[in-house]
N, C-alpha and C positions, 0 to 999 in steps of 0.2 A: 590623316588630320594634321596638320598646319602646327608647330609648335606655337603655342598663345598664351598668356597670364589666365590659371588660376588659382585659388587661393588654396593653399594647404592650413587649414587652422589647427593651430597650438594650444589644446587645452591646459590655461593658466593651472596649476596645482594650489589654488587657495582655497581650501577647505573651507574653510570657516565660512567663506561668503558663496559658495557656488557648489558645496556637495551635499548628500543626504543628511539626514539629520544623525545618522549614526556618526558618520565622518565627524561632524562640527562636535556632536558632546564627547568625540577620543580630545580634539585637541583642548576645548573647553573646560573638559574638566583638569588636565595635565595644568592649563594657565590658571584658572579659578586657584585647584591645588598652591600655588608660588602663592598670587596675591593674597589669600589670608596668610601662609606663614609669615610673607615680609608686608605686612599690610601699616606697618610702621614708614614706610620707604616709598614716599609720596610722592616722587617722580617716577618709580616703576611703576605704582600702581594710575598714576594716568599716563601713562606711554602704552599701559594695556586696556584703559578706558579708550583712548584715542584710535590704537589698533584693531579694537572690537568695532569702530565706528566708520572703519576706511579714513579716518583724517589721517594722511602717510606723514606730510609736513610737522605736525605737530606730535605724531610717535617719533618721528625722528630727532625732535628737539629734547620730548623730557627722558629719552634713553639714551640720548648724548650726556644729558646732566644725568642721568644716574651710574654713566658711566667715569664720568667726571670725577666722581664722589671716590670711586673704585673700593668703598669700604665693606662689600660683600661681593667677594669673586665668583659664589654661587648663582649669582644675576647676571651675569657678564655673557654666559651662552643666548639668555631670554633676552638683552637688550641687543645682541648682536644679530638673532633671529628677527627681530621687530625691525630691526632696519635692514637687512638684507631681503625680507618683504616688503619694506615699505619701498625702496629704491626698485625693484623688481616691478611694482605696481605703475614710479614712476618713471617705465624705461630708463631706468638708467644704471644700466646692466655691468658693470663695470664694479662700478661701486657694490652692487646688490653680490659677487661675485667675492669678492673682500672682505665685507662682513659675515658671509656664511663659512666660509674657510675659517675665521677666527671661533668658531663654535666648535668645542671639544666633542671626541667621541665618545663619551660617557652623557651627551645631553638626551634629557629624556621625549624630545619631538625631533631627534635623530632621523629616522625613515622619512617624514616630512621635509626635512631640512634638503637632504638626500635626493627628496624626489623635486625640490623646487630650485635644488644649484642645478640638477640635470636640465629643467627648463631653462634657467638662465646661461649655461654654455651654452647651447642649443640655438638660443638668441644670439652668441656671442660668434657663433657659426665655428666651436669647438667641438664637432662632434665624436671626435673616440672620447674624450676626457668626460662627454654629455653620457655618453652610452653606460660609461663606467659607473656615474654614480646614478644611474636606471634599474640598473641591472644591482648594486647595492641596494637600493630602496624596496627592489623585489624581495629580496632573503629577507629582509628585515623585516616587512610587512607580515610576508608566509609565516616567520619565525613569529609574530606577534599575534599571529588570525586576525590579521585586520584588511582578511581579503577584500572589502569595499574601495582599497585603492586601487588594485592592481587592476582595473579598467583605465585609468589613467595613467599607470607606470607603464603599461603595454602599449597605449597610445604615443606617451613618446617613445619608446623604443623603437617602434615602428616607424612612427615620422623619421628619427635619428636615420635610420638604415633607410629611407630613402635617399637621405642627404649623399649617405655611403654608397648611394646604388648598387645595396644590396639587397636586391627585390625579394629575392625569396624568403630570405631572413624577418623582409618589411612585412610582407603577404602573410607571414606565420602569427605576429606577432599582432596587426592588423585586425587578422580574423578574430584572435584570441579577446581584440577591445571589443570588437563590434559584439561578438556574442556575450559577452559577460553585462555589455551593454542593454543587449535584449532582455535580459533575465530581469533587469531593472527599471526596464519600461520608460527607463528616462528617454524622452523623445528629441532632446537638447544632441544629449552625448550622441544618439543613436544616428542622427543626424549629420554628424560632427563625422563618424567611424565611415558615413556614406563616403564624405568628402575626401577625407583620408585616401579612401579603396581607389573611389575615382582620379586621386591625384598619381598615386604610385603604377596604375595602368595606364594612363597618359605617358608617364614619364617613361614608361617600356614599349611606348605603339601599340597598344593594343587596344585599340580607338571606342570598337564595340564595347568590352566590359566597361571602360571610362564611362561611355556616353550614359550604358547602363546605370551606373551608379551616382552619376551628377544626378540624371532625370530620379533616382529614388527619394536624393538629397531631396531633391525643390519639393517634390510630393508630398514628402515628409512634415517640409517645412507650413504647407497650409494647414497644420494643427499643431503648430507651435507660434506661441505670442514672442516671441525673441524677436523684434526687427532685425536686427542687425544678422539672423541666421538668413530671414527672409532674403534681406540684400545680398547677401553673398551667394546662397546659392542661384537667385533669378538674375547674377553679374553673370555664373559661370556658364549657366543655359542661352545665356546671350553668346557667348564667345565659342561654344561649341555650336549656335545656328549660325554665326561668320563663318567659321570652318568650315561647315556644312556647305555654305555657298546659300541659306534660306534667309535673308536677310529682311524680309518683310516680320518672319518669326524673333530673328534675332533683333531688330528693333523695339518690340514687342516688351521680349522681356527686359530690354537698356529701360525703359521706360517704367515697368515694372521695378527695378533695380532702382533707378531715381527714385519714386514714390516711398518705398520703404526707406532710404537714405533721409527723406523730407521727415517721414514718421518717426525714424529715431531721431532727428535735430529736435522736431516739434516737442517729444520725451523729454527730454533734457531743459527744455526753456518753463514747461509745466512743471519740473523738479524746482526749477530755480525761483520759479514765482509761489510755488508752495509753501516755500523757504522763506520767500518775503510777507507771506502774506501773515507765517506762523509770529516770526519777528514785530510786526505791526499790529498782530491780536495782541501781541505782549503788551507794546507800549499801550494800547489802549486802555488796558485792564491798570496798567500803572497810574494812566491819567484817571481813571475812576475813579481808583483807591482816595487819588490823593481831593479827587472832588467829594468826595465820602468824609474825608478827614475837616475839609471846611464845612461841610454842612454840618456836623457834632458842630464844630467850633461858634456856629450862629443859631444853634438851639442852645446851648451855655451862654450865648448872649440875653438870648429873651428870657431864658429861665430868671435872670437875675435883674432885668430890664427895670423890673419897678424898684428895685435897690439903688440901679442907679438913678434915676429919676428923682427918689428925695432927694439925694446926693447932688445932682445936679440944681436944683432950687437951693440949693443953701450955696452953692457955687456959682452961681450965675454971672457975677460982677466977673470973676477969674474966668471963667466960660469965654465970656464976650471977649476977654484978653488975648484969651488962647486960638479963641476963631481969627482975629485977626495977625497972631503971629503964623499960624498954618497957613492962612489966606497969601501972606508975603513970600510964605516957604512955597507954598503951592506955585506961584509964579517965575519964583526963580526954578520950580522944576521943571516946569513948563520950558522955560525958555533952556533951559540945559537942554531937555527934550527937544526942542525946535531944531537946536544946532546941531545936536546925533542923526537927525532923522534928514537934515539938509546936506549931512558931509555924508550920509550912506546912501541919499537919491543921484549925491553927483559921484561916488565911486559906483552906482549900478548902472549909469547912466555911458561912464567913461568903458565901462566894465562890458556893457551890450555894445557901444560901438566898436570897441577893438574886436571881440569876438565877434558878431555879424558879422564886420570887416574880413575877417581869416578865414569862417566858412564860408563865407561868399567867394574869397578867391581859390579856397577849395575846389569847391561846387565849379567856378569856372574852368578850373586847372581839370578837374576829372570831363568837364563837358569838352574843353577843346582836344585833351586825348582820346578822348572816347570817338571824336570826327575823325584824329590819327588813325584809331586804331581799326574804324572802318574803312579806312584809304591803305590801309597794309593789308587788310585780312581781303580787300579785292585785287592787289597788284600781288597776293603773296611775298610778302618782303616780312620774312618769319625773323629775322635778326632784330628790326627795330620793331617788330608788334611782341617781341619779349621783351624790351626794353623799355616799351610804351607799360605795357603790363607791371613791371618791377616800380615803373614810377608812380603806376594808377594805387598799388598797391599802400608805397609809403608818405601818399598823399591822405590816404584812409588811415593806416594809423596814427599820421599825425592830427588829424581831424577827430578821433574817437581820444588822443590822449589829450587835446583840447579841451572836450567835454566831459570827462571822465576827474580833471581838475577842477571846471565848473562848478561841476557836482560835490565835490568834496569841501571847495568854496566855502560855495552856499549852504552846506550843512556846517561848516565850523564857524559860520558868520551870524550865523543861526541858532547855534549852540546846539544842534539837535544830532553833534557827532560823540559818539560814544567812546569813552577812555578808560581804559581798564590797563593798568601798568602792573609789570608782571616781571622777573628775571628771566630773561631772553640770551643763550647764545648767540653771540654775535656772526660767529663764523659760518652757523648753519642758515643765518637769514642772506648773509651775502651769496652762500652758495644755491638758494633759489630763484634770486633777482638773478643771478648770473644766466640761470639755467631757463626763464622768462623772457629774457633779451638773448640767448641762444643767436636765432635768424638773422636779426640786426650782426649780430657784432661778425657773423661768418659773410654778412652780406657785404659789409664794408672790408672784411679779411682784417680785422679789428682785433689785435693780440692782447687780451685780458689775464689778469695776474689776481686770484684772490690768496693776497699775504695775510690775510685778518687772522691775530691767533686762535688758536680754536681753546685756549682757556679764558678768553676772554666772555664777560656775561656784563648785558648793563641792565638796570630798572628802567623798561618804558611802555608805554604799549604798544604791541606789535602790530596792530594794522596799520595804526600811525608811521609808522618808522620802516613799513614797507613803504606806503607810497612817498615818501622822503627819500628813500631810495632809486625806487622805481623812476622820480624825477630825475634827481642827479645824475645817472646812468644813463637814463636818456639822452639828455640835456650833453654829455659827454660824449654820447657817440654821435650824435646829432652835428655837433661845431669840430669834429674827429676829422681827418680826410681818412682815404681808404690807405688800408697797411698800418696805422696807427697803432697806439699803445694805450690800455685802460688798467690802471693799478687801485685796488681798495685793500689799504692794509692800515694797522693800527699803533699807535703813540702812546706810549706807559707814563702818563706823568705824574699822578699821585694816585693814593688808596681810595678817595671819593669821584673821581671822574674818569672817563676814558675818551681817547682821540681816535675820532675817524677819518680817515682822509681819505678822497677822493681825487685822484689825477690821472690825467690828461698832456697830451702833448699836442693837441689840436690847435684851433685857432687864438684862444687867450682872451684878452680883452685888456683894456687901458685902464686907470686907476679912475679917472672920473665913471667910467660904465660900473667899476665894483662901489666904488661912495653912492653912486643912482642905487644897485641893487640891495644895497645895506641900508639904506635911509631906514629910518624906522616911522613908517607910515602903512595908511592899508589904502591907499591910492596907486592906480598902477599905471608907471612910464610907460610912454608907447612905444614900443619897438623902433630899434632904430635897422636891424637886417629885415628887409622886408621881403628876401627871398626864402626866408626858414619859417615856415608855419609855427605859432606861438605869440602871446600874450606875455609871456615874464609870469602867469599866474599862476606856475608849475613852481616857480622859488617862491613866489609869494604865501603861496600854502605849503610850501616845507620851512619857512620861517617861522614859521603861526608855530605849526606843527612840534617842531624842535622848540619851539619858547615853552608851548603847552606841557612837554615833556622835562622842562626845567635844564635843557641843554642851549646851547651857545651855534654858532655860524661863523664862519670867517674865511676869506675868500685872499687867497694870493697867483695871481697871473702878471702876465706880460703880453703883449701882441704876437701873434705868430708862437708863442713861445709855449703855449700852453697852461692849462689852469691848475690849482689844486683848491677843492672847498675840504674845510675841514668841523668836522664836527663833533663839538664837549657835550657826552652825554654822561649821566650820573649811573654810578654801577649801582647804588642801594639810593632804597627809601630817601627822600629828601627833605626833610619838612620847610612848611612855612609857604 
């Protein structure tokens, strides 16, 4: 057999969300145990609401601030734990690697700790130093009788000593998951142990057993609802009938392989809209309440209805007074109204022709490459149909971050966007935009600097002052050439505000373009680069956004020379 890509899977060590229920009440109750002692300690205890819930981003925020605090160092192993899983969840194995090392060996989810830096070296492609703490997390376990892990600690040891290509060591360690696995009937794991066997006799030539154990895999997998098990093993049945040279079979199961791929995407969009749909029963139920609160309000009218009615007969002459002062008032509301509703038909009016305007030269931009990119993919010219690809690519993004502002737009124009202002780390929200715009910034080979201090915290709300970000950044690498430089770091100027700055050495801009962009109006200039997809409605709604939030804008460039926006937001509560 042919050496080919198949998948060796690494069973994640997160208890809590993916083992028996034995497993989840060892660590549950050790975490339960902390949060009533310290249940005074309001950022531990939602950093462990948040980590019970898979939100990684926001355990990572309130055990940053309880670590912040540093006034109980018995906490400091359990917030370093929550973020060396949380970063571990979000690949970003580095970090996840940092935080577990800072965790003493007197902490009492030790063995776990143990058995989840072994996964994360592992990723890190450190495997004696992985092996090492495997092989600790076994003693530990044994010494504890909490042999329900050690199907997993065997797992990776096994995988580890493939990496070592040391098969026999792998084979020993292997068999040991696969059967401790049977005992358990979990049909996930057992599955998992097929793939394992079949990967490490691949990896020795020994084609038969391999083959052997992929086909148990798939077999397996038609009594497991896992898409994602599905996919992977009817990829590997595919690549073993290429090898084979049976390519009518192995098309077969590519296509079988697509379908589950379709089925897990399809999972994910039904999560997302179940999410919205929960959100939406809320607001409804709010709008009820408060139609509930006016109707009391117009039965306490009629209740008292004949009270006022005498009342009114001995008032009559001032009656007629007052209908005519309301009459004058009513007109002049009127006409107030007239002119809101004439200056918001001509900014939706200006608002739909720039945008049609951009998707439509989208829509042409992707149709004329798209005629490219069947004129390469028939003379084969692979060099420009990857280039054609890279463009088709960030002609989509900027197309979805067009409308993705629209949207936000029109709910803040609307009033129908949600604000909730909270104390927010600053450091850790720049290190997610970072980690978001990732592709962008390696596509352009774009050298980013996040200086922001990490004791820095302001009052705002965070969704808000993500996509404030998410704009700026853009908008940054966007007017960037390639090999450029991206810096977001912070300005200490008094005890009630904090400075953000944003810069840039890219293209710049003249002072009349920054007076255009500061005007303070909600009409939006038309673009004057008409080769960069955009509206100006990505500043226009970080303006709003940062007003909303009770912070400031200010914008200093030069042509060619580069930009810096900078922005006052308020560390505490603000009033007024």
């Amino acid at each position: 057999m042919n050496k080919s890509f198949f998948y060796i899977i690494l069973l994640i060590p997160f208890f809590l969300f993916s083992q028996t229920e034995e497993i989840n009440l060892f660590e549950k109750k050790i975490l339960q145990q902390k949060v009533i002692e310290f249940k005074g300690e309001i950022n531990f205890v939602k950093a462990h609401s948040f980590y019970l819930k898979k939100e990684w981003d926001s355990t990572l925020v309130y055990s940053m601030k309880q670590l912040s605090k540093g006034n109980i160092k018995n906490l400091s192993d359990y917030c370093h734990y929550f973020r060396g899983t949380s970063f571990f969840n979000k690949k970003l194995y580095k970090e996840a690697q940092k935080e577990f090392l800072l965790i003493s060996k007197t902490f009492d989810l030790l063995p776990i700790k143990n058995l989840t830096l072994g996964a994360t070296l592992l990723e890190l492609r450190e495997f004696k130093k992985a092996l090492t703490y495997y092989i600790q997390s076994e003693k530990q376990f044994i010494k504890l009788n909490k042999t329900s892990y050690l199907a997993d600690v065997y797992n990776g040891i096994g995988t580890t000593y493939i990496f070592l290509k040391q098969y026999n060591e792998a084979e020993f360690f292997l068999f040991k998951n696969l059967n401790l696995n049977l005992k358990t009937h979990n049909k996930v794991k057992i599955c998992t142990s097929y793939i394992n066997l079949a990967n490490l006799y691949y990896e020795q030539y020994k084609d038969n057993l391999a083959i052997f154990y992929f086909k148990k895999s798939y077999d397996l997998s038609k009594k497991i609802n896992d898409f994602d098990i599905k996919r992977k093993t009817s990829k590997n049945m595919a690549v073993v009938e290429e090898n084979r040279s049976n390519f009518k079979e192995a098309l077969a199961y590519r296509k079988e392989s697509e379908q589950w791929k379709d089925s897990l995407n399809n999972q994910s969009k039904v999560w997302a809209l179940a999410d919205y749909e929960k959100k939406y029963a809320v607001a409804q139920k709010q709008k009820q309440i408060s139609v509930l609160k006016v109707e009391n309000k117009l039965k306490d009218t009629q209740r008292n209805g004949l009270f006022y009615s005498v009342l009114a007969l001995l008032l009559l002459l001032i009656g007629g007074v007052y209908v005519y002062a309301q009459k004058v008032k009513n007109s002049k509301i009127i006409l107030t109204q007239k002119n809101k509703l004439d200056e918001l038909n001509a900014t939706k009016d200006q608002l739909f022709s720039i945008v049609s305007h951009d998707l439509r030269s989208s829509v042409n931009a992707l149709k004329t490459s798209n005629t490219k990119l069947t004129a390469s993919l028939e003379t084969k010219n692979y060099s420009e149909l990857d280039q054609l690809l890279h463009q088709n690519s960030a002609i989509a993004n900027s197309a979805y971050s067009l409308l993705d502002n629209l949207l936000h737009w029109a709910l803040l124009q609307t009033k129908q966007l949600y604000f909730h202002k909270d104390s927010v780390h600053l450091y850790s929200i720049v290190q997610q935009i970072e980690y978001n715009y990732k592709p962008l910034l390696l596509d352009k080979a774009i050298t980013f600097e996040n200086a922001v201090s990490k004791n820095s915290f302001i009052f705002v709300d965070l969704d808000s002052l993500k996509i404030v970000l998410r704009n700026l950044l853009d908008n940054a690498i966007k007017f960037s050439q390639e090999n450029g430089e991206i810096k977001i770091y912070t300005v200490e100027t008094n005890t009630d505000f904090c400075q953000l700055v944003i810069q840039d050495n890219g293209l710049g801009m003249s002072q009349d373009t920054i007076n255009e962009l500061l005007e303070d109006n909600e009409l939006l200039a038309k673009k004057s680069n008409s080769e960069i997809i955009g509206t100006g409605l990505g500043l226009q709604l970080s303006k709003q956004m940062i007003k909303k939030n009770r912070g400031m804008l200010a914008i200093e460039s030069e042509s060619n020379k580069g930009t810096k926006i900078i922005l006052t937001l308020p560390k505490t509560e603000q009033n007024g």
